[in-house]
N, C-alpha and C positions, 0 to 999 in steps of 0.2 A: 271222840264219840265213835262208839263202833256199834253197825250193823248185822242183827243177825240174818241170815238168809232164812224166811219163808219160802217155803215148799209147799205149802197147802193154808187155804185162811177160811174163815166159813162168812159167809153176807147173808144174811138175813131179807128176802122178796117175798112178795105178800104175791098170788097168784098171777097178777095181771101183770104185774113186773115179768112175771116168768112167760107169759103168753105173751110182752112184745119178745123175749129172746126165743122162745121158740118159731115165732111169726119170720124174726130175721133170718134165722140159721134156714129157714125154706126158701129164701130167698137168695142163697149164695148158688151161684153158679159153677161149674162144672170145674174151671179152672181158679175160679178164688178157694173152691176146698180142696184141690189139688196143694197151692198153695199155703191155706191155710194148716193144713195134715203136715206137709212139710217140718213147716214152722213151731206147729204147736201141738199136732194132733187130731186127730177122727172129728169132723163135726157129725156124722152120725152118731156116732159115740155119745159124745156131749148131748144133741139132740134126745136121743133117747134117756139118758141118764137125768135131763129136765123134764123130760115128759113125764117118766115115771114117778116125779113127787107133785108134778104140774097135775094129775089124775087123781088123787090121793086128798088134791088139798080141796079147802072151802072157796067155790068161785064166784059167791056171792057178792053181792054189792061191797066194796072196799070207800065208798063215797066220793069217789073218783067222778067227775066229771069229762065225758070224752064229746061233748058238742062244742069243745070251744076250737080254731082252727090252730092246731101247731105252730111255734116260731122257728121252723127250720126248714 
């Protein structure tokens, strides 16, 4: 069985999905995005580049329920 290498894939998030990643990425600290830019790349970058379709899209009710408490 061989592998090919993915370079790029597309996933498919309904806004709210993308408003906890935007939520997270404000929450790294000075030296986790030092770290992480290292490793991977700009979280501004990314940041902005989610925000720009995160604006764009419908932020309307997804039927999502957020009163129940997290299990993590």
């Amino acid at each position: 069985m061989t592998f090919e290498s993915i370079i790029e894939t597309s996933v498919q998030l309904n806004s709210h999905e993308i408003g906890i990643l935007l939520s997270a990425l404000q929450c790294v600290d000075l030296r986790e995005e030092h770290q992480i830019a290292r490793d991977y790349g700009s979280v501004p970058a990314l940041y902005n580049k989610l925000y720009s379709v995160w604006e764009h899209m419908d932020r309307s009710t997804t039927g999502l329920r957020y009163d129940l408490t997290p299990s993590f």
